[in-house]
C-alpha positions as CSV (number, residue, x, y, z in Angstrom):
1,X,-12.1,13.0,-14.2
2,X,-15.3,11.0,-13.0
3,X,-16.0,9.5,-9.9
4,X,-16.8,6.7,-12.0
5,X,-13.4,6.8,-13.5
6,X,-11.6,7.7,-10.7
7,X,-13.5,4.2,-8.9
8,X,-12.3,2.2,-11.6
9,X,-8.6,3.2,-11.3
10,X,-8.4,2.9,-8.0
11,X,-10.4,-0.5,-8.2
12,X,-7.9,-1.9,-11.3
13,X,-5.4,-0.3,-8.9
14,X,-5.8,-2.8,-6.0
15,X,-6.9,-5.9,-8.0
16,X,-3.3,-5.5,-9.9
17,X,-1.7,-5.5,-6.3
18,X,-3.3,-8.3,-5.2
19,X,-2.7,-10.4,-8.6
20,X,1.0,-9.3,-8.2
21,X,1.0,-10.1,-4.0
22,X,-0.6,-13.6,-4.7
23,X,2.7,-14.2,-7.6
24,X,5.2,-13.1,-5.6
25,X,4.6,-14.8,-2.6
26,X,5.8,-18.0,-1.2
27,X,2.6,-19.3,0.8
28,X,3.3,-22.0,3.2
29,X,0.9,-22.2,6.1
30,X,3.3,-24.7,8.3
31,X,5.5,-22.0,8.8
32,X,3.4,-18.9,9.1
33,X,3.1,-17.2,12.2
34,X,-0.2,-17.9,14.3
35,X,-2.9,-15.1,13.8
36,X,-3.9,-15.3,17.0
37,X,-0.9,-16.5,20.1
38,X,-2.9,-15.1,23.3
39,X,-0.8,-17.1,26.3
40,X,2.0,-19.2,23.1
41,X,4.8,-17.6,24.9
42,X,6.1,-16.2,22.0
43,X,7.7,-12.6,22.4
44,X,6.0,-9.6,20.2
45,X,8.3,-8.4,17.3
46,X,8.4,-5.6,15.1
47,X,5.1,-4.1,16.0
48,X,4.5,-0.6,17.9
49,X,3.7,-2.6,20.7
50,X,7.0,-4.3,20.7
51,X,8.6,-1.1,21.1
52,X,7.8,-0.3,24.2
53,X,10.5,0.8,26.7
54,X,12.2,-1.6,29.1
């Protein structure tokens, strides 16, 4: 194998996981979560961070 075929793989690779993310997903941006919620008050879930001990 090429690097030039092993590029193009990986490269068909990710553009048919994108094509099949942006299918299979139900995009709605009123109910997404804020990107950025410095000060919202809402509680971090689900993340390493979240995790912490109490």
């Amino acid at each position: 194998m090429t690097r030039k075929f092993t590029a193009s793989l990986a490269i068909a690779f990710l553009a048919t996981l994108i094509l099949f993310d942006q299918a299979t997903a139900e995009l709605n941006p009123y109910q997404a979560p804020p990107a950025f919620a410095f000060g919202s008050g809402l509680a971090s879930a689900g993340g390493f961070c979240g995790a912490l001990p109490q």
